[in-house]
Backbone bond lengths (Angstrom), bond angles and torsions (degrees), N, CA, C in turn:
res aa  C-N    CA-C-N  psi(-1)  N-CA   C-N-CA  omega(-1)  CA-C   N-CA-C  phi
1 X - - - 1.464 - - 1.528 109.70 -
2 X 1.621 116.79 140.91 1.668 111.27 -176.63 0.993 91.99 -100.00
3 X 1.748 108.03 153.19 1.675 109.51 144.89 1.051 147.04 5.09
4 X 1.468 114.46 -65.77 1.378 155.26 -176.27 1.841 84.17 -53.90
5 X 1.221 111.15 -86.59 1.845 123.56 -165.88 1.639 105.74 -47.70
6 X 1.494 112.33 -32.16 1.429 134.26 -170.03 1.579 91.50 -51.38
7 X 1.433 94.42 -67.72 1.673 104.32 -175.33 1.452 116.68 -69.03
8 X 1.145 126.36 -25.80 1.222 120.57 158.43 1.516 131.84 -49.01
9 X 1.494 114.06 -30.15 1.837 135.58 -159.58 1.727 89.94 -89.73
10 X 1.900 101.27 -37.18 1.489 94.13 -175.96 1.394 115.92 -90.30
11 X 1.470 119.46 -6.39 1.732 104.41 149.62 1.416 123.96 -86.83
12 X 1.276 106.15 -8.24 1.688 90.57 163.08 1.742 116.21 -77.99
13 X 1.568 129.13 -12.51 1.191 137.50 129.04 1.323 116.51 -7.27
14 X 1.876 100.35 -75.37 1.415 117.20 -170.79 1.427 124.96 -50.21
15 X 1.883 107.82 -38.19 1.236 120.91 -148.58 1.776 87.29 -73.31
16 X 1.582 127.11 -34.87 1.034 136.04 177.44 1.704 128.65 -51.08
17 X 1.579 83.68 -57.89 1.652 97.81 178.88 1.822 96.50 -66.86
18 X 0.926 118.25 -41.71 2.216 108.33 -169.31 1.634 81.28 -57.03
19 X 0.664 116.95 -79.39 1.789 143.36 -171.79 1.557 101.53 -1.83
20 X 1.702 104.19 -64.62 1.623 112.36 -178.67 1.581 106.33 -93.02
21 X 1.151 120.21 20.19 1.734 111.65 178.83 0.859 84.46 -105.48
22 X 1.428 148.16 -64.38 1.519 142.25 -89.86 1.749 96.70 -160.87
23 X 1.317 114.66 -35.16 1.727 114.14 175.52 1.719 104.59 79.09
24 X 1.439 113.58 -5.86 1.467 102.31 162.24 1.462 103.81 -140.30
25 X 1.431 111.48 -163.87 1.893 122.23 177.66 1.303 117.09 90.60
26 X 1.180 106.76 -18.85 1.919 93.24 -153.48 1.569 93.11 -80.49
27 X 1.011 126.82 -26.17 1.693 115.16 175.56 1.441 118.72 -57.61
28 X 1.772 98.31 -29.25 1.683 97.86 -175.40 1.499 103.49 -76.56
29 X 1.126 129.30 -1.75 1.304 121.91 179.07 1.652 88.64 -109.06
30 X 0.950 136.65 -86.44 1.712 136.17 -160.63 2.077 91.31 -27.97
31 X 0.571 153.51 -85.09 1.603 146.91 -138.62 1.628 98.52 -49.99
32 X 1.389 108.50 -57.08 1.475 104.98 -157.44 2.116 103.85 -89.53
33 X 1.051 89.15 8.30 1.583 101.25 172.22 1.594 119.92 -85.04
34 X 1.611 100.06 -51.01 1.368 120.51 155.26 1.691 111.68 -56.51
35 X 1.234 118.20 -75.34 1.623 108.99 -170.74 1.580 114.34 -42.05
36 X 1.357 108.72 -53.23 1.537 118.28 -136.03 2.088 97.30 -99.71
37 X 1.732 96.53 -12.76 1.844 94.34 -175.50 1.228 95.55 -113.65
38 X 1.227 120.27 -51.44 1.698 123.73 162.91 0.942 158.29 -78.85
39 X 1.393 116.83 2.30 1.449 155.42 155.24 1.684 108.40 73.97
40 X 1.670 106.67 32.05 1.565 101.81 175.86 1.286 107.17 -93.16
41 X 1.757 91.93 136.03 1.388 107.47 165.35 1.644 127.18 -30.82
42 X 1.396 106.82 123.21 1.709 110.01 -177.38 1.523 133.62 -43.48
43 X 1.372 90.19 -33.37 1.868 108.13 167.60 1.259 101.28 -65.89
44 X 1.116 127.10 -61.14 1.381 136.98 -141.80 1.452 97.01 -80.66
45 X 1.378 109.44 -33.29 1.417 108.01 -172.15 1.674 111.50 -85.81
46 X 1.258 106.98 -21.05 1.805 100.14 164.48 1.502 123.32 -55.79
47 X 1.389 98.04 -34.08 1.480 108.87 168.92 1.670 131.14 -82.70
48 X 1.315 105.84 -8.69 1.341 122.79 151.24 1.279 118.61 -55.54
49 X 1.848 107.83 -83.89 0.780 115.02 156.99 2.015 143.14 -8.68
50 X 1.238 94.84 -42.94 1.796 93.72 171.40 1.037 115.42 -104.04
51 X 1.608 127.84 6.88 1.462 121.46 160.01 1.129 99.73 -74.82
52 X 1.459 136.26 -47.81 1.435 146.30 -153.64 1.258 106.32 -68.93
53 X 1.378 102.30 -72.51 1.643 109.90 -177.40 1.749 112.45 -50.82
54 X 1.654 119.51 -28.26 1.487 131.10 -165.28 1.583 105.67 -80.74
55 X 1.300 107.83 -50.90 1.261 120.40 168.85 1.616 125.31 -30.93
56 X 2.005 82.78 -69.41 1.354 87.27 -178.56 1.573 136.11 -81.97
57 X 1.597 108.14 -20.60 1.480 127.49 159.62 1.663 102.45 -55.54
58 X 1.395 133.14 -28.27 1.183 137.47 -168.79 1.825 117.56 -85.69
59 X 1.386 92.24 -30.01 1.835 107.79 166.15 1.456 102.32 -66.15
60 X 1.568 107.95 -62.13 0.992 114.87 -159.85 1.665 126.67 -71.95
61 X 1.349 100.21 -8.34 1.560 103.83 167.29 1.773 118.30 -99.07
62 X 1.573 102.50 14.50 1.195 101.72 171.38 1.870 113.03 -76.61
63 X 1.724 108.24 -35.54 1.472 119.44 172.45 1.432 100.19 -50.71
64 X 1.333 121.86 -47.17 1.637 121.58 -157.60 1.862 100.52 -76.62
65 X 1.465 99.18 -31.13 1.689 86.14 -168.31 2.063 99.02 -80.41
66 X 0.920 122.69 -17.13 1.611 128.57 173.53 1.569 95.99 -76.23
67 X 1.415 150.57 -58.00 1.346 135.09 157.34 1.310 133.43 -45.75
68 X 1.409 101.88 6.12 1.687 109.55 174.18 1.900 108.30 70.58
69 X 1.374 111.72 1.95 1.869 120.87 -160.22 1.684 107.88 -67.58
70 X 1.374 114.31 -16.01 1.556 127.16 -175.10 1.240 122.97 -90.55
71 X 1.390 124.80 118.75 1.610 144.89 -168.48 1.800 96.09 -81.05
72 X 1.432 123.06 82.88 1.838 111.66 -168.04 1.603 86.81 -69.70
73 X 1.068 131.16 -33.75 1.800 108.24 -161.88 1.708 92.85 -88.71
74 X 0.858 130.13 -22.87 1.814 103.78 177.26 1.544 94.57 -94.16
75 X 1.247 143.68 -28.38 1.689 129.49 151.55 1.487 104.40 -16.17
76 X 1.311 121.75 -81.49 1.111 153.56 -111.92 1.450 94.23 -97.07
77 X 1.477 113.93 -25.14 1.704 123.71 -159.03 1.920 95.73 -105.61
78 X 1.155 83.94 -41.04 1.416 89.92 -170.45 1.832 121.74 -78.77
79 X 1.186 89.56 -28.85 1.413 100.07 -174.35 2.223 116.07 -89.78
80 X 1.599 87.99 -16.44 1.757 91.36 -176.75 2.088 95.52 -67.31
81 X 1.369 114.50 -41.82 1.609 85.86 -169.11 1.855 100.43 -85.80
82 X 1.391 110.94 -2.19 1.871 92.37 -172.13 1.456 100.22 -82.37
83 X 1.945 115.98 -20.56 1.074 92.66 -176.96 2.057 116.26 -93.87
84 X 1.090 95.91 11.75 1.779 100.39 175.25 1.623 101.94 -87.33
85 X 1.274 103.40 -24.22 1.567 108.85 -166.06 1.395 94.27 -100.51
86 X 1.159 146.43 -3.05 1.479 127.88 171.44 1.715 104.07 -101.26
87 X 1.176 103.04 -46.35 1.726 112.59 165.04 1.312 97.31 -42.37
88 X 1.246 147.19 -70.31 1.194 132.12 -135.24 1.808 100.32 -94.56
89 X 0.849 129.00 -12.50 1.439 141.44 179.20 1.334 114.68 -88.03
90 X 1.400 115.41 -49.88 1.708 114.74 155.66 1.613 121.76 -58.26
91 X 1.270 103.61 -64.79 1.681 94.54 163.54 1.362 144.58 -56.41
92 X 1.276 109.06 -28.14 1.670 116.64 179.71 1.166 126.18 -127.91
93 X 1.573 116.01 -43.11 1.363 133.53 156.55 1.924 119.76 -31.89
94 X 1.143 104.22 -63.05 1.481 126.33 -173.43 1.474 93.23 -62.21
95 X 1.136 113.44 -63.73 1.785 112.11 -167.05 1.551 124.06 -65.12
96 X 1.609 118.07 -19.09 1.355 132.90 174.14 1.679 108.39 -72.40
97 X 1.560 96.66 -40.49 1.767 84.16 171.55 1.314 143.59 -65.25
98 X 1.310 138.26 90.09 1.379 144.65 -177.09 1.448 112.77 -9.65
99 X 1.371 118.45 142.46 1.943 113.60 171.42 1.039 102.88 -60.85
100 X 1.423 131.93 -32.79 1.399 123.18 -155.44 1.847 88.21 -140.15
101 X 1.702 95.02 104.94 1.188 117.92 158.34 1.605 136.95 -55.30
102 X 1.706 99.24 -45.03 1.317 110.73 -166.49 1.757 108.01 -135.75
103 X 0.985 153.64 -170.50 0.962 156.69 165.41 1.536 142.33 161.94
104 X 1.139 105.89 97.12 1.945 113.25 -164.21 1.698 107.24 -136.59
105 X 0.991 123.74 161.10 1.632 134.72 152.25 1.309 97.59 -9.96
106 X 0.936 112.79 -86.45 1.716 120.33 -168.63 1.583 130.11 -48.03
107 X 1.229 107.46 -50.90 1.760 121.59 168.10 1.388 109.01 -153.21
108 X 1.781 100.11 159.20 1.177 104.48 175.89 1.701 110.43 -109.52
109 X 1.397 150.58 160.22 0.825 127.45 146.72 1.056 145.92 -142.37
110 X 1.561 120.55 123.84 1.457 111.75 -139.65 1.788 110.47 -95.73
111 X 0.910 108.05 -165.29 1.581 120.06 -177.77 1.742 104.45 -60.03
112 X 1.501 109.78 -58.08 0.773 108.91 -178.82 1.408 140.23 -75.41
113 X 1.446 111.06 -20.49 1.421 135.33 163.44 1.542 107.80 -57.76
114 X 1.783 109.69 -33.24 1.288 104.61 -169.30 2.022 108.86 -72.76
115 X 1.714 91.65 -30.99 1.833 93.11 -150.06 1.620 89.35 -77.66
116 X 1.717 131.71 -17.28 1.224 124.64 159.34 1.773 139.40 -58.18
117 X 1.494 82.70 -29.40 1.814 91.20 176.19 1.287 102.55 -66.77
118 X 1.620 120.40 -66.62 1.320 113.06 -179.01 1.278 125.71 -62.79
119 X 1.287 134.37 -13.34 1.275 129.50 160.81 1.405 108.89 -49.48
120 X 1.686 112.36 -72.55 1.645 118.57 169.52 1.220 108.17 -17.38
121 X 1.501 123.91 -67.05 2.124 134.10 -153.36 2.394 69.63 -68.57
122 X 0.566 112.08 -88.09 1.579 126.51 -166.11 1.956 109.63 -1.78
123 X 1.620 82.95 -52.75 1.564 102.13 -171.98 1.803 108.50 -78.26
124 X 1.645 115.64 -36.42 0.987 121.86 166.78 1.497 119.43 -44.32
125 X 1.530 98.81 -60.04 1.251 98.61 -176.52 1.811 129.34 -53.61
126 X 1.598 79.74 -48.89 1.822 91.41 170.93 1.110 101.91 -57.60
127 X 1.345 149.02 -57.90 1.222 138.23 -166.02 1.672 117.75 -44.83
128 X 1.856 103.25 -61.57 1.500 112.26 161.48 1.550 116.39 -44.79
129 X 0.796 117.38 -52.66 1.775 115.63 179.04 1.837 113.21 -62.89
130 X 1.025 121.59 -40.54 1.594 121.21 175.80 1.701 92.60 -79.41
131 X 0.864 133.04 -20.19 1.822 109.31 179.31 1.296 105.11 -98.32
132 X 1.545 137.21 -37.47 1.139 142.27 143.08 1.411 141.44 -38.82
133 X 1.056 117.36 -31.22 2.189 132.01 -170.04 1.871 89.08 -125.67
134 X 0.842 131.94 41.90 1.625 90.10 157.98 1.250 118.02 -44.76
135 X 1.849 99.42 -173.55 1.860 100.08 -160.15 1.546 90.59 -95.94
136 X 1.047 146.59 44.61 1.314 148.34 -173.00 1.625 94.20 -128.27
137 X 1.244 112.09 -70.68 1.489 113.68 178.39 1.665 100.82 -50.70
138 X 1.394 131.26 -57.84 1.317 102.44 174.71 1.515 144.89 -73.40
139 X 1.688 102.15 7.62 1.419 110.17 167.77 1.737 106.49 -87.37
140 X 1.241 102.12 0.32 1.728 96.73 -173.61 1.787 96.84 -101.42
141 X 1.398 105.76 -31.03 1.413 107.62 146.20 1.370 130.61 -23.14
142 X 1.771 98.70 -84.74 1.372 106.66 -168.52 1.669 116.65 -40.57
143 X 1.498 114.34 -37.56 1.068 134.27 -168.46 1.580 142.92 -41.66
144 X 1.913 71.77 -35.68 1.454 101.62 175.72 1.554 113.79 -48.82
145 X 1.109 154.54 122.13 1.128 154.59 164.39 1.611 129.99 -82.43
146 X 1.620 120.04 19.64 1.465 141.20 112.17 1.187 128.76 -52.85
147 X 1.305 107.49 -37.29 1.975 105.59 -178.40 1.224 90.84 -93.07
148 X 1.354 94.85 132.48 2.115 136.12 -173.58 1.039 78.35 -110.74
149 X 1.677 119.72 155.65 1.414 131.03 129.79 1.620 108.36 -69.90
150 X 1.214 92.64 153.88 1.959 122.53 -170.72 1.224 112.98 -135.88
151 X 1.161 107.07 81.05 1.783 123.71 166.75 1.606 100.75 -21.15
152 X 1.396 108.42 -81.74 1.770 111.98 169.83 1.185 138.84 -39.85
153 X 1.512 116.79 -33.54 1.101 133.70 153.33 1.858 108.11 -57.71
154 X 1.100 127.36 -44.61 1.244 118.68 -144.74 1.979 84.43 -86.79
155 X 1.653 97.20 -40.44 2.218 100.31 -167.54 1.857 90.55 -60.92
156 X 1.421 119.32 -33.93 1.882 106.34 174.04 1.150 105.69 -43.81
157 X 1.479 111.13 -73.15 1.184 135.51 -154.06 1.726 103.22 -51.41
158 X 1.121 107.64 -8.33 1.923 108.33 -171.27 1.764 104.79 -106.80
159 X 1.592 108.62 -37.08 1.084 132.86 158.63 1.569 109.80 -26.74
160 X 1.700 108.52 -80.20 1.299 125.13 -163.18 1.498 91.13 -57.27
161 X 1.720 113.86 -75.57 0.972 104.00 -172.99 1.803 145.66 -27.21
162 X 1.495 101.05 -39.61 1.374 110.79 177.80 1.319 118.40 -56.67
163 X 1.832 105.94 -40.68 1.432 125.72 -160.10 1.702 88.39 -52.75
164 X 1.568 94.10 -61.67 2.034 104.54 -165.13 1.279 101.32 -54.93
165 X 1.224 126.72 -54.59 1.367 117.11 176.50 1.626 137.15 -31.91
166 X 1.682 102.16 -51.85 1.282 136.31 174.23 1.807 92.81 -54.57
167 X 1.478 110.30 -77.79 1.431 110.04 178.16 1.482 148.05 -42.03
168 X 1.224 93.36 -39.02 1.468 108.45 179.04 1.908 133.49 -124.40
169 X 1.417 74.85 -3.44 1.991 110.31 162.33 1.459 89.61 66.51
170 X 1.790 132.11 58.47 1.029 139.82 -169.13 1.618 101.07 -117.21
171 X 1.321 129.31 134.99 1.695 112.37 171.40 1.217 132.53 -102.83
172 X 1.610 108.09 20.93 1.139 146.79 172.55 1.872 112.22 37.90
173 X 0.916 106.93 19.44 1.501 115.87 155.92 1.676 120.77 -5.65
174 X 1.484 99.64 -57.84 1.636 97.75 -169.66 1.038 127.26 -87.40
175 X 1.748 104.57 0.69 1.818 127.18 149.93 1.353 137.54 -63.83
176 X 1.410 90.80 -45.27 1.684 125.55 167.76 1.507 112.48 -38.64
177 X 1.113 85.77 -75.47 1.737 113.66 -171.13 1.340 111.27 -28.44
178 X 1.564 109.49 -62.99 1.410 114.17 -170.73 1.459 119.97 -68.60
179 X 1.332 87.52 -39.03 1.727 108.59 167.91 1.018 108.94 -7.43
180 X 1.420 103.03 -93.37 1.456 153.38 175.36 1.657 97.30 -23.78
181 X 1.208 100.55 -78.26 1.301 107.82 -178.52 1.386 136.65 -47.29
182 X 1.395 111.08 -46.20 1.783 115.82 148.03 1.173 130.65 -91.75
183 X 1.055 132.85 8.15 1.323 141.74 162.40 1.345 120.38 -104.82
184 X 1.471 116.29 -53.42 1.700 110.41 177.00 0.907 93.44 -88.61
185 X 1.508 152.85 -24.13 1.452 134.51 178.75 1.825 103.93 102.21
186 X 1.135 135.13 15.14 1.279 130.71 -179.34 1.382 124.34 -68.88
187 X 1.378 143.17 166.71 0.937 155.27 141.55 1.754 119.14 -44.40
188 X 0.907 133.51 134.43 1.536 141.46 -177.64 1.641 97.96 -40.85
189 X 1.661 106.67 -66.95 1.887 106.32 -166.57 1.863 98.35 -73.95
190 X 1.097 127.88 -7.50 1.370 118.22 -168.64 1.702 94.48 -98.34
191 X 1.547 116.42 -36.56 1.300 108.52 156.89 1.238 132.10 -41.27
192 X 1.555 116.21 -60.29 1.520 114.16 -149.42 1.805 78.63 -93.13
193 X 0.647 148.68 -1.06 2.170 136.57 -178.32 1.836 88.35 -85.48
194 X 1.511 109.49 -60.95 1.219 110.81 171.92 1.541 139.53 -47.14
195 X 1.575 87.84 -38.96 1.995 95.61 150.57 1.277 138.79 -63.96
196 X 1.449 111.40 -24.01 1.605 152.17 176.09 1.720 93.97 -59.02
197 X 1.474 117.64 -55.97 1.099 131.65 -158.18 1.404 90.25 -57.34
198 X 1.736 90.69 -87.69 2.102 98.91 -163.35 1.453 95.39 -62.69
199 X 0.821 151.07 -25.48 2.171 119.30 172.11 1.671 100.12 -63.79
200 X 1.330 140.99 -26.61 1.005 126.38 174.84 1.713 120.51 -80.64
201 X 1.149 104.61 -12.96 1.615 116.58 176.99 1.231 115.23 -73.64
202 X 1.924 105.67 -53.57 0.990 98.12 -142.59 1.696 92.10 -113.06
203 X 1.175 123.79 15.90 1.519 140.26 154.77 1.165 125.67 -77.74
204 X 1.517 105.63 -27.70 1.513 109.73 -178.46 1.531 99.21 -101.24
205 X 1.100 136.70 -56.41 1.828 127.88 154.18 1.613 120.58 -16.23
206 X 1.418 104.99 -49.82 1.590 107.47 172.69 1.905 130.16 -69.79
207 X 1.528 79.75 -22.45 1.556 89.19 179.56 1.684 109.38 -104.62
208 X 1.278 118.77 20.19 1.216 138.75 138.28 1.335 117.22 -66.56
209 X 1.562 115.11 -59.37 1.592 107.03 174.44 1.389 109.82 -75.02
210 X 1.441 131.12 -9.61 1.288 113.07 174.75 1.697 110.91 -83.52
211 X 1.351 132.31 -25.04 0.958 124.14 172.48 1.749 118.72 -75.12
212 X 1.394 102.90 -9.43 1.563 96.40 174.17 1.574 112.33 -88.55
213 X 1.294 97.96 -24.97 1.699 100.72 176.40 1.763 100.60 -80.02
214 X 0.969 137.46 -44.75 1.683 135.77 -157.60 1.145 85.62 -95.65
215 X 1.285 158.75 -65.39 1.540 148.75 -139.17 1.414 122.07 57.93
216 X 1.340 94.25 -106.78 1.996 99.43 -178.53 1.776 109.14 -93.88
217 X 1.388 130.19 7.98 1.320 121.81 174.78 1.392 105.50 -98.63
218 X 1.684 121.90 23.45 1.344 123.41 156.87 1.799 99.33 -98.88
219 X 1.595 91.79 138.68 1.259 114.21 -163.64 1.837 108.25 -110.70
220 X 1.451 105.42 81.61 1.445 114.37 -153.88 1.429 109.27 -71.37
221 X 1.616 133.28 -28.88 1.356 114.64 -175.96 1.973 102.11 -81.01
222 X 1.525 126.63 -26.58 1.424 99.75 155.38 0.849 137.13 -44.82
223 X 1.401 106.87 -56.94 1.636 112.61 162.49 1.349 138.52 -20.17
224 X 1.457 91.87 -70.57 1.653 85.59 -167.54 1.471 92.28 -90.85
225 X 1.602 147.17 -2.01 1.357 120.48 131.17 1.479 145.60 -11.63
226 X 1.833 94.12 -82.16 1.546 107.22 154.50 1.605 120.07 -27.09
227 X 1.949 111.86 -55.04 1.075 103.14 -151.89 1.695 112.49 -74.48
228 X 1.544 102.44 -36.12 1.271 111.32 161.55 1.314 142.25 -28.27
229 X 1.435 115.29 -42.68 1.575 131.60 169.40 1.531 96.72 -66.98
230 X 1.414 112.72 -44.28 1.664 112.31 -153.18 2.015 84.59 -54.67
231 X 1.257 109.62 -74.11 1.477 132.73 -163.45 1.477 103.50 -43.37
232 X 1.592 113.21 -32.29 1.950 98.73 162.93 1.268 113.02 -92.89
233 X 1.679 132.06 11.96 1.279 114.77 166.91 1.917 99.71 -113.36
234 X 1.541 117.00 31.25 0.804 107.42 160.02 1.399 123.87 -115.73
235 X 1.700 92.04 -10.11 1.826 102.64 168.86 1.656 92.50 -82.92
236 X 0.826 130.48 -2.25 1.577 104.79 -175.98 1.731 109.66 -90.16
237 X 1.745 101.17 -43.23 1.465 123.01 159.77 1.449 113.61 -25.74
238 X 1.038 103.21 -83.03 1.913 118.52 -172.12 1.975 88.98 -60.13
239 X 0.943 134.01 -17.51 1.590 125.96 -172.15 1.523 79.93 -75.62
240 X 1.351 128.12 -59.92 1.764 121.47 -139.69 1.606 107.78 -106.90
241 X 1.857 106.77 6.87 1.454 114.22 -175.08 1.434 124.48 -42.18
242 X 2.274 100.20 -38.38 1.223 98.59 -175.20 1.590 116.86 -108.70
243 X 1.172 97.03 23.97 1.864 103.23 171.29 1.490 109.76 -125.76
244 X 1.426 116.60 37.12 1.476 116.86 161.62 1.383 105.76 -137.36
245 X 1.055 136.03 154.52 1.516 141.59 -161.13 1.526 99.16 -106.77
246 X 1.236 113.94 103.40 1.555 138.35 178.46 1.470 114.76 -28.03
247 X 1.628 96.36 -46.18 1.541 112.02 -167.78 1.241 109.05 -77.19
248 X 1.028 136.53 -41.29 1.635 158.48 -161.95 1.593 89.45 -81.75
249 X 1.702 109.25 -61.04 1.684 93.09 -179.66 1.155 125.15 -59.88
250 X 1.197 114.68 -48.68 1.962 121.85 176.90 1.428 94.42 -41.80
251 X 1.533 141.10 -81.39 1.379 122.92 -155.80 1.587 96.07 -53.58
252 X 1.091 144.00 -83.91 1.538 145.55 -124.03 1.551 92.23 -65.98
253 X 1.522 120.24 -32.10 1.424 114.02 167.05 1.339 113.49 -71.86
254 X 1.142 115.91 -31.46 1.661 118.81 -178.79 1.262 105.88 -59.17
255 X 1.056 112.46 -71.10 1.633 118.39 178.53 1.433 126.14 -33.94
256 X 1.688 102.74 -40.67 1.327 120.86 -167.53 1.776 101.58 -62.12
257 X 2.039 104.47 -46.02 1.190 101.17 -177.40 1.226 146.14 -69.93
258 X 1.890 95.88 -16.93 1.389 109.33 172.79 1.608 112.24 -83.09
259 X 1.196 125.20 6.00 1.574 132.48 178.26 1.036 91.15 -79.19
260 X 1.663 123.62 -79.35 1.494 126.23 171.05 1.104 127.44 -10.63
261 X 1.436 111.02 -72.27 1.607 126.20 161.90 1.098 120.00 13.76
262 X 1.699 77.71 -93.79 1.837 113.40 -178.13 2.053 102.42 -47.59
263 X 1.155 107.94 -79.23 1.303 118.53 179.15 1.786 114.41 -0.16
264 X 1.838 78.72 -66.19 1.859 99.46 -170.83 1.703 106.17 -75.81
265 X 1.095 94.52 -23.18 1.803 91.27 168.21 1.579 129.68 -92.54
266 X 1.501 99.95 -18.50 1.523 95.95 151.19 1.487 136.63 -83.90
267 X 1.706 109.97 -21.40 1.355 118.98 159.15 1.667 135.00 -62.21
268 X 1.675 93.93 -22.71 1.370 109.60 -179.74 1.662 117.32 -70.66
269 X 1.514 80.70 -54.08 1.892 92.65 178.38 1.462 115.11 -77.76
270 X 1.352 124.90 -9.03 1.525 121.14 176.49 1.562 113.86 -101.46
């Protein structure tokens, strides 16, 4: 094994530990860990991606459902359209799009060039939003006593989510969160355990349709390698959740992701 893969095994570590600190990120790290250290195909690797992240969000909300931290009826509400909408985006969605999207003199652009740009705008954004929203600013949010929860608002909000999920093998966590929080009205830790929930639902539903579309070019002892590290750096996560300062982590992760970002979005387009 090189270096290179060495460090790769230890961000699937990472994708674990963000995972149980923080209740979102670890997808923004698993995609470009896979492409860029392991050289799997970008399609293929979205669908990696939500076993990994599903798996291990799925261990890890077993601690949260023994702390009582899980909302089952907004689980349950939220997660029935993200997981029709990530299923249907891994299975059919993904495969209708042409390899080659675009094509002129100037650039070409393929399938895969495409599901990287938006990953980049994806990671950007999360990045801007965790250095911007801590969960303090959105408890001063919730507060507001104009913001209703919105049943409809909340089945969109599961909608969209699934779609990105489905697309870019993201578990969109740092969407969730707030969601949850101004819309169902939750508590910050009853949020993010509850976010824990549907990325594990509706990640592992999607990577159902990715295994019916890919079949045998999923490569299962990496896999559940990768996923393995993820799931002990998510018991280590939830070990140190309440002796690191949330706020302080979100930026230095925030930051971290918009470095990435940039990186993967200048590699994409050059």
């Amino acid at each position: 094994m090189d270096p290179i893969q060495v460090l790769g095994y230890f961000g699937a570590f990472l994708v674990g530990l963000i995972l149980g600190l923080i209740g979102s990120g670890g997808s923004i790290l698993s995609l470009p860990i896979l492409v860029y250290i392991f050289g799997v195909n970008p399609v293929l690797a979205t669908g990696y991606s939500l076993f990994i992240v599903g798996t291990t969000s799925l261990i890890g909300s077993i601690k949260n459902l023994k702390d009582n931290l899980i909302n089952y009826d907004t689980t349950l509400f939220f997660s029935i359209s993200a997981i029709i909408s990530v299923y249907i985006t891994q299975k059919h969605i993904l495969g209708i799009i042409p390899d080659i999207i675009y094509s002129s003199d100037i650039m070409i652009l393929t399938k895969e060039k495409m599901i990287m740009l938006l990953f980049s705008i994806l990671m950007l954004v999360a990045g801007i939003f965790m250095v911007k929203k801590s969960p303090k600013t959105i408890v001063k949010i919730k507060n507001i006593k104009t913001i209703a929860p919105n049943k409809f608002l909340v089945l969109t909000e599961g909608t969209l989510t699934g779609f990105l999920t489905g697309l870019v093998g993201a578990g969109g966590g740092f969407i969730i969160v707030p969601v949850l929080v101004i819309l169902a009205k939750l508590r910050m830790k009853h949020a993010i355990a509850t976010s824990l929930a549907i990325i594990s639902l509706k990640s592992l539903i999607g990577f159902i349709g990715a295994v019916e579309f890919w079949g045998t070019a999923i490569e299962w002892e990496f896999l559940l390698s990768f996923t393995m590290l993820s799931i002990l750096g998510i018991f280590v996560g939830q070990y140190f959740n309440h002796k690191v300062a949330s706020d302080k982590l979100k930026d230095i992760f925030g930051i971290f992701v918009i470095s990435i970002a940039i990186i993967i979005l200048i590699k994409t387009v050059l």
